[in-house]
Structures are given as structure tokens and as C-alpha cells.
FIGUMI-447532 format. One record per residue: residue in one letter; x, y, z of N, C-alpha, C in turn. Coordinates in pm, whole numbers, plus 50000, padded with zeros to 5 digits. Layout:
// FIGUMI-447532
AXYZXYZXYZ/...
END
This chain:
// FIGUMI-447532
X145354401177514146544409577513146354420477619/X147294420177696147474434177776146944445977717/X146034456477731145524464477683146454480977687/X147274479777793147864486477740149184485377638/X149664476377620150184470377522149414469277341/X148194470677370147624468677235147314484277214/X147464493077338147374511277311148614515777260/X149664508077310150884515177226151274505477044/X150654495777040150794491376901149584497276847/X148944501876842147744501876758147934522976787/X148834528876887149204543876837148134547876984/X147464543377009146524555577127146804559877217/X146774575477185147204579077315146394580477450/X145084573277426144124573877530143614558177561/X143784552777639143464537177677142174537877642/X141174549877680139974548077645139444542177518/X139984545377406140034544377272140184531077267/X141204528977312141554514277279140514501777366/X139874509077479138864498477549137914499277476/X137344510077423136154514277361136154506077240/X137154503177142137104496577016137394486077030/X137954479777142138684464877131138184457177217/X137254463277290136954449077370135264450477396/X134564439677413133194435577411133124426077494/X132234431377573132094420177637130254414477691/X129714401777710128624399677698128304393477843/X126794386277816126864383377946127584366378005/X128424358877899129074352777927130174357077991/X130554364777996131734373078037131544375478172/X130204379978195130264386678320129934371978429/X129414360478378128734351878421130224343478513/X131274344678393132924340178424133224347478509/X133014358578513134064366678654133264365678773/X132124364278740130824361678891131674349878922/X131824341278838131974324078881133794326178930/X134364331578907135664334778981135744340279068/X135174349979108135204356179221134244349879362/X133454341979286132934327979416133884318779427/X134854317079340135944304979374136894310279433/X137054324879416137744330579539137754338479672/X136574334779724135704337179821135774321679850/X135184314779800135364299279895137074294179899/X137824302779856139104298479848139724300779999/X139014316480000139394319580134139094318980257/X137524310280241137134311380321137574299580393/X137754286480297138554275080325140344279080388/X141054285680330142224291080376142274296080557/X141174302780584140394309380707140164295480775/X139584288580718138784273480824139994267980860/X141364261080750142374256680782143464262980891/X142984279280904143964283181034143574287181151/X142234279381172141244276281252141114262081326/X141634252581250141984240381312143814242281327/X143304230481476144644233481561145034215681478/X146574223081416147024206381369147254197681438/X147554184781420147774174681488149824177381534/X149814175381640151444177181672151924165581723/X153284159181651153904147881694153884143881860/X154004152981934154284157382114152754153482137/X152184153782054150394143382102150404131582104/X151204120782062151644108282053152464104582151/X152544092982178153894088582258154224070482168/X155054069882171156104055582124155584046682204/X155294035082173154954023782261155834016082199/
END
């Protein structure tokens, strides 16, 4: 749930409160966002390689 969304149902007027009691997190957690943030680093780096190659253009061909 959106956390600030669970600060205005649950009354807090400090997000802190509401991070502090509601969420835990371990080292599976952190192991998931390591592993996302390498899939988005090779995302880009692939995105980067693709506008790096020059495409193939029809005007490179000719009709026989």
C-alpha cells in the first residue's frame, strides 16, 4: 500500500510513524532492489548499445 495512503487511514500525522511501525524490511529485501537496479542498468545500457548501431536502411538494397 502506498504509505502515504496507509498515514492518512491509520490517522498520522507524521509519515515517520507510519514507516517506523509498518514496514520491515530484511535482507531479502535489499537483495530484490540490488537485483533491480542491475536490471536497470543493463536495461540501459542495452538501450545505449541499440542507438549505437546504425540500422539497416531500405536505400542499402537495390531490386533485382
Amino acid at each position: 500500500m502506498n504509505p502515504k495512503t496507509l498515514q492518512y487511514l491509520m490517522g498520522h500525522s507524521d509519515i515517520g510513524v507510519t514507516l517506523n511501525t509498518y514496514t520491515h524490511l530484511g535482507l531479502e529485501d535489499a537483495t530484490d532492489e540490488l537485483k533491480r537496479m542491475e536490471e536497470l542498468e543493463n536495461a540501459r545500457k542495452e538501450l545505449e548499445k541499440n542507438k549505437e548501431e546504425k540500422h539497416v536502411s531500405q536505400k542499402m538494397f537495390r531490386a533485382i
